[in-house]
C-alpha positions as CSV (number, residue, x, y, z in Angstrom):
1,X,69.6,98.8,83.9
2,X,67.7,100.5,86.7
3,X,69.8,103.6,87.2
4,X,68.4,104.4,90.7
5,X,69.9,101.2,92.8
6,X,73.5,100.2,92.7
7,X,74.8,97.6,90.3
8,X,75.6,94.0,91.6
9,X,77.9,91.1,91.2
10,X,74.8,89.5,89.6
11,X,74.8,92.2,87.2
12,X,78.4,91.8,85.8
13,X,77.7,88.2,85.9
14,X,74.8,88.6,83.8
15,X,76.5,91.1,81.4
16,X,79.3,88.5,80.6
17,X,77.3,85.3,80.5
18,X,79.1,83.9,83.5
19,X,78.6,82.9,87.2
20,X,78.1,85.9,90.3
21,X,81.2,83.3,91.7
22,X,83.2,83.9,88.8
23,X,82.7,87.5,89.1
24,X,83.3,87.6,92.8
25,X,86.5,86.0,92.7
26,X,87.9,88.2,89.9
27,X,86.9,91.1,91.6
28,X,89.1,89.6,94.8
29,X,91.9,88.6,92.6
30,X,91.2,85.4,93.1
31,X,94.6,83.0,91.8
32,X,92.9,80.6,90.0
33,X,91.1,82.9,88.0
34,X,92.8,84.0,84.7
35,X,94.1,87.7,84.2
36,X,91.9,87.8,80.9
37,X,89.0,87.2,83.1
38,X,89.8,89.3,85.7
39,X,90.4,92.3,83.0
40,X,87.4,91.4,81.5
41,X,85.5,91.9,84.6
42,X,86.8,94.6,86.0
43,X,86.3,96.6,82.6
44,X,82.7,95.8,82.9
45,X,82.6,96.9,86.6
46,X,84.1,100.1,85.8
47,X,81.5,100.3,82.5
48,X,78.4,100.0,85.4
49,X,80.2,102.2,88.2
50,X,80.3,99.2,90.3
51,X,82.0,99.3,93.3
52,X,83.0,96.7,95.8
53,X,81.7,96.8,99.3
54,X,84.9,96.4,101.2
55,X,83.9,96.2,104.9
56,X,81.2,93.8,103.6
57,X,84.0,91.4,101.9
58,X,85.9,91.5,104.7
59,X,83.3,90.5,107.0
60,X,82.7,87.7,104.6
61,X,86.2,86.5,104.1
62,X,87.7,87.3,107.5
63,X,90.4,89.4,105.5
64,X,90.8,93.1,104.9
65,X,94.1,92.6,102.4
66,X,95.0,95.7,104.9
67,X,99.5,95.2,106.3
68,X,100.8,96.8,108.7
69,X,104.2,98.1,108.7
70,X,106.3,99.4,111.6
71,X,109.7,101.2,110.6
72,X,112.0,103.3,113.2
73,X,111.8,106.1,111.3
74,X,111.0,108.1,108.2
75,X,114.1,110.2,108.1
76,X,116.0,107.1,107.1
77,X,115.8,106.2,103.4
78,X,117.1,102.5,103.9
79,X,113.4,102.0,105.8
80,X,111.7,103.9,102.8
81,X,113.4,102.0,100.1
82,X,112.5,98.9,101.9
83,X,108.9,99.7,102.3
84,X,108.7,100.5,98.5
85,X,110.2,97.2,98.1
86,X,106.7,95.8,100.4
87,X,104.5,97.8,98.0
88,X,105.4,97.3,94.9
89,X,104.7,93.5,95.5
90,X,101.2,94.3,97.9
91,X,99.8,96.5,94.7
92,X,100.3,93.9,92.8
93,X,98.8,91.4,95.1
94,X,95.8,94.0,96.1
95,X,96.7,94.6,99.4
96,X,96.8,98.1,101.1
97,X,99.5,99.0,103.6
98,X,99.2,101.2,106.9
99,X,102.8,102.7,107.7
100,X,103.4,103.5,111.6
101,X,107.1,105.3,112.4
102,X,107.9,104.3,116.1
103,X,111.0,106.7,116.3
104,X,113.1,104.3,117.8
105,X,110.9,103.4,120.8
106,X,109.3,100.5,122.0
107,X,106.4,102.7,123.5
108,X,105.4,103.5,120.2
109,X,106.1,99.8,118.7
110,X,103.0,99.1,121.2
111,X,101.0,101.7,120.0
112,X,101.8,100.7,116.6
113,X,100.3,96.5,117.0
114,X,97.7,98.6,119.1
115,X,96.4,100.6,116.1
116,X,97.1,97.3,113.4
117,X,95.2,95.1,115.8
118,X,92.5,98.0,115.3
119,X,92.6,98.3,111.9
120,X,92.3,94.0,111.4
121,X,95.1,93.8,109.6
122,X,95.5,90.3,107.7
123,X,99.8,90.6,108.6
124,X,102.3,92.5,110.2
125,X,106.0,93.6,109.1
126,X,108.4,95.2,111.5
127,X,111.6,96.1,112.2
128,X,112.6,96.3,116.0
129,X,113.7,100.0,117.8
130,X,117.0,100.4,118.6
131,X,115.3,101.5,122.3
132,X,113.3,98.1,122.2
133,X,115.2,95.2,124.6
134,X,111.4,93.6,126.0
135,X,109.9,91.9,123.4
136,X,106.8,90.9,125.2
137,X,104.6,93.1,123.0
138,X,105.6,90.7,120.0
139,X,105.2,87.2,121.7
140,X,101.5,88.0,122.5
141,X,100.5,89.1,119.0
142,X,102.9,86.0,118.4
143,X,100.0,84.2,120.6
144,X,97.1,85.5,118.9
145,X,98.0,83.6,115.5
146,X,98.3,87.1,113.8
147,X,101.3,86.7,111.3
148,X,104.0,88.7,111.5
149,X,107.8,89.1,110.0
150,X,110.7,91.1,111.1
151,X,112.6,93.0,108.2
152,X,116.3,94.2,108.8
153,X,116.5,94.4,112.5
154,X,115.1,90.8,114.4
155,X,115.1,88.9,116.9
156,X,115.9,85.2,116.1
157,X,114.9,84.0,120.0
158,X,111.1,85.0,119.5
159,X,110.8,82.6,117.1
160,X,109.4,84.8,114.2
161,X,110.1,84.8,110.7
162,X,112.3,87.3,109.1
163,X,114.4,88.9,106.3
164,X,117.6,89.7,107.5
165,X,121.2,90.9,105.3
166,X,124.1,89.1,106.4
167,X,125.3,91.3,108.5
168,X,128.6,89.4,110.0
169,X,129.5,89.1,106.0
170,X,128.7,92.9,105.3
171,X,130.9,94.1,108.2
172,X,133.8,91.5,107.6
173,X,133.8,92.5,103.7
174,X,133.8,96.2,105.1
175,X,137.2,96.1,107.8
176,X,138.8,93.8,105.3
177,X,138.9,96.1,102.5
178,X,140.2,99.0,104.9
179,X,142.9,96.6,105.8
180,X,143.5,95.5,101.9
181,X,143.7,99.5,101.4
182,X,146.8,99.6,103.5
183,X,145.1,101.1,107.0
184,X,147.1,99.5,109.9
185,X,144.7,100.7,113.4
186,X,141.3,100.1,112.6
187,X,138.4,101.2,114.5
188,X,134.8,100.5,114.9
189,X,132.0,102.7,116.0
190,X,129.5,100.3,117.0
191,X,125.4,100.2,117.5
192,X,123.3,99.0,120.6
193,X,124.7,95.6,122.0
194,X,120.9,94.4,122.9
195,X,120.5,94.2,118.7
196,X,121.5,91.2,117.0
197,X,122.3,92.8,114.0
198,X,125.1,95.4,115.8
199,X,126.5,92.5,117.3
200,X,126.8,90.4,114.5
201,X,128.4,93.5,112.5
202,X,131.3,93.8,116.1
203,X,132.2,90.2,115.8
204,X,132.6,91.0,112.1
205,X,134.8,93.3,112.1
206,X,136.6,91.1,114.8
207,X,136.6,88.5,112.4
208,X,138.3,90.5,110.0
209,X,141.2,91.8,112.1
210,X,141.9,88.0,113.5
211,X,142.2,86.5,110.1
212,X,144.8,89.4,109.0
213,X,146.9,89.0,111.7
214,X,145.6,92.4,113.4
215,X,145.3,92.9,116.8
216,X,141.8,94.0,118.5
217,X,142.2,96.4,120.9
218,X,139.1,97.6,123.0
219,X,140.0,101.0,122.7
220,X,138.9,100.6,118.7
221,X,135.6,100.4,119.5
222,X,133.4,102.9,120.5
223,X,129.5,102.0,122.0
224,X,127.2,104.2,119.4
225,X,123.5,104.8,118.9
226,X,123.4,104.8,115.4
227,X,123.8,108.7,114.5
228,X,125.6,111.7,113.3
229,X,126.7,112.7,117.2
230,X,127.6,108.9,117.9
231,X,129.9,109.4,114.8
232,X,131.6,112.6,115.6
233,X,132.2,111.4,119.5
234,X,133.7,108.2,118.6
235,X,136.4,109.7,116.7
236,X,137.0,112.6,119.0
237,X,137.7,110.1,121.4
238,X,139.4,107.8,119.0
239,X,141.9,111.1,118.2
240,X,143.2,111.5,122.1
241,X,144.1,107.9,122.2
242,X,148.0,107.7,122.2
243,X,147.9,105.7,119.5
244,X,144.7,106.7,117.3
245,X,143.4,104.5,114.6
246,X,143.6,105.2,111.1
247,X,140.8,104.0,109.6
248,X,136.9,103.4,110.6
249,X,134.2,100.8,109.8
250,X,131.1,102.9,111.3
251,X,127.9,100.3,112.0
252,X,125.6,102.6,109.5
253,X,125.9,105.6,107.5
254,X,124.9,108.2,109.5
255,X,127.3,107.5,111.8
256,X,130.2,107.5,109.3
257,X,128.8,110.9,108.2
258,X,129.6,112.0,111.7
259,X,133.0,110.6,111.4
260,X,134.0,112.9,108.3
261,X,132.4,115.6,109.5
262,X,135.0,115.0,112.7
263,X,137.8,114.5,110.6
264,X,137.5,117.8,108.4
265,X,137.5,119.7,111.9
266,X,140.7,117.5,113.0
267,X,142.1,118.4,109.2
268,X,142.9,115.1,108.8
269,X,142.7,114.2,105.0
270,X,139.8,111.3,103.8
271,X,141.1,108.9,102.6
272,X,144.9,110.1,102.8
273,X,145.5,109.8,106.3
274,X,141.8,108.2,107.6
275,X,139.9,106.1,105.8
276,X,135.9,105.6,106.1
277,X,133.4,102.8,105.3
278,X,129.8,102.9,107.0
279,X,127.0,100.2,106.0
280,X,123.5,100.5,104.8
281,X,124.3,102.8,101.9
282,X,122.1,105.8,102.2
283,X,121.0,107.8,99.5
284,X,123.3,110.6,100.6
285,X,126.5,108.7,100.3
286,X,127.7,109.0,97.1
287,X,126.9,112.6,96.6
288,X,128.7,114.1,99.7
289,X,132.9,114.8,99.7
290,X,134.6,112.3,99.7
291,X,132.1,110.0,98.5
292,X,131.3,107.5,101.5
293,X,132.0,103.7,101.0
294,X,129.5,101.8,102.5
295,X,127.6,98.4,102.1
296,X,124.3,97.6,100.6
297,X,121.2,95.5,102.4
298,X,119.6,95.4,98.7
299,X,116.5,97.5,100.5
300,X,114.0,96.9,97.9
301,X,114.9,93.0,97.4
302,X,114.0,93.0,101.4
303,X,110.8,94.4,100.8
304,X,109.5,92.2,98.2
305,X,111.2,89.1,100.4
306,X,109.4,90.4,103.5
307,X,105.8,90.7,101.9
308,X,106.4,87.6,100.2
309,X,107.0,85.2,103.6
310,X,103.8,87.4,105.2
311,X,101.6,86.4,102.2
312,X,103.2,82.9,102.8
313,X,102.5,82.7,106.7
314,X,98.8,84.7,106.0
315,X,98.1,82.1,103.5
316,X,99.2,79.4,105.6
317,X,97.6,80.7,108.9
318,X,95.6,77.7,110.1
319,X,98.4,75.7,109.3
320,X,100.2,74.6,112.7
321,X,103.1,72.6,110.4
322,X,104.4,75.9,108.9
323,X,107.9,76.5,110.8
324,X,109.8,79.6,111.2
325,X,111.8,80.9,108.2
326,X,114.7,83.0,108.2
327,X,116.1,84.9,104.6
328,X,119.4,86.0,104.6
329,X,120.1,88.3,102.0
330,X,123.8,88.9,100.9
331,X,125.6,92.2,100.9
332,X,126.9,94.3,98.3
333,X,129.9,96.3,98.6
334,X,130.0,99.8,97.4
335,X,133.6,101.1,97.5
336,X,134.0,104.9,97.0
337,X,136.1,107.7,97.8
338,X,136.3,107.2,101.4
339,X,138.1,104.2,101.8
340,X,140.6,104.0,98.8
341,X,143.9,105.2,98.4
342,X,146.8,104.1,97.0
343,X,148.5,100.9,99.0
């Protein structure tokens, strides 16, 4: 071996008695080759220092095994778990992912396809902005065949696949166990309207207080943004009602943080006198006091779901019989502290 020019497929080839074809679709994790060839190859590539010529192998296979993912924001650990959930499967699969946080605006969901379109990305996950109510940055990458699912927050009317958790189950499970608890005025701090999953979360809860034999009363619900000061308000304005509530199903977590943190000021007792459930089940949740009972959107089991239905659609891209697929993931009750006292 000549140890002044770089080693090539032909070599590996050579030094394992097989094909430069063979070699070439190990090295790309090809499926139909088998994992003892695959090891076998890439043992001997690492043996010569070989190294794949990526923007070359790309140009040849019109893929770059790049993703990107768009997630509202970083500060939120249910988007973290659920990209963790996308990685774990895209190692595996040898794909790398690109990671854009659009803080909850659409202006930066454009910059975010912008810079993915840029970058050639073979797929595209994302999960809408709470700010986002014009979608027509979607329907034209939609137009341009680039494949693309919605995690968590979608929008079925674009026609785009998605992973999704129930969320009219989640919030139903969530007001009915504050009723079977004993509370008798329940309230609900809710998210942006525009957002299916918010909605489908109200009419929940709605649900839950028809089928009980509970009256809704307008008053009970409070229009949110999905944080600590949304939280906080709605029960500050709950409290001067002449008839308060006794118990809250907040839309997320962080907004039931802002509801016990408005309580303890009020000195009213949780779960004693007000009980609390929120929904998404954030990592802080069962370490704050009272613990907070929440609901679970199995984060990681969305991640693999979601990378699995874009490796699906990319595979399937010049295929114009492949139809629209929605998962719906079921939720998991976590009942803690919060939300149970003696009935």
């Amino acid at each position: 071996m000549h140890m002044n020019r770089r080693t090539t497929i032909s070599d590996i080839a050579k030094e394992l008695n097989t094909t430069p074809a063979t070699v070439s679709r190990a090295l790309n994790d090809h499926p139909r080759i088998s994992l003892k060839t695959k090891r076998r190859v890439n043992e001997v590539a690492e043996k010569l220092n070989f190294r794949i010529n990526r923007i070359a192998s790309s140009l040849r296979s019109g893929k770059t095994h790049v993703i990107g993912v768009m997630i509202p924001s970083a500060e939120i650990n249910f988007f973290g778990s659920v990209v963790h959930g996308i990685e774990s499967l895209a190692n595996i699969e040898g794909y790398n992912v690109l990671i854009f946080q659009t803080n909850e605006q659409r202006q930066y969901e454009v910059k975010a396809l912008e810079t993915f379109l840029s970058a050639r990305v073979d797929g595209i996950l994302a999960s809408l902005s709470k700010e986002t109510s014009d979608y027509s940055h979607y329907t034209e990458i939609k137009k341009r065949g680039i494949p693309i699912v919605f995690f968590d927050r979608s929008n079925d009317d674009l026609g785009i696949s998605s992973v999704v958790i129930d969320d009219f189950r989640g919030a139903y499970i969530a007001t009915e166990h504050l009723i079977k608890q004993g509370y008798k005025k329940i309230a609900h701090i809710s998210g942006p309207p525009h957002m299916k999953i918010f909605s489908d979360r109200l009419n929940g809860y709605k649900k839950a207080l028809e089928d009980h034999d509970m009256e809704f009363h307008e008053s009970f619900v409070f229009p949110g943004d999905i944080s600590i000061a949304a939280g906080r308000k709605g029960v500050d304005d709950f409290l001067k009602l002449p008839e308060p509530p006794d118990a809250v199903f907040a839309v997320e977590d962080f907004t039931a943080l802002g509801v016990m943190k408005e309580l303890k000021i009020h000195g009213l007792k949780i779960p004693d006198e007000f009980g609390v459930i929120g929904f998404a089940n954030e990592l802080f949740g069962e370490h704050i006091t009272p613990s907070l009972s929440t609901v679970d959107q199995q984060t990681v089991k969305m991640g693999k779901e979601s990378f699995r239905l874009l490796l699906d659609i990319i595979a399937s891209k010049n295929n114009p019989e492949v139809k629209t697929k929605k998962v719906i993931l079921d939720p998991i009750p976590m009942f803690r502290e919060s939300s149970q006292r003696s009935v």
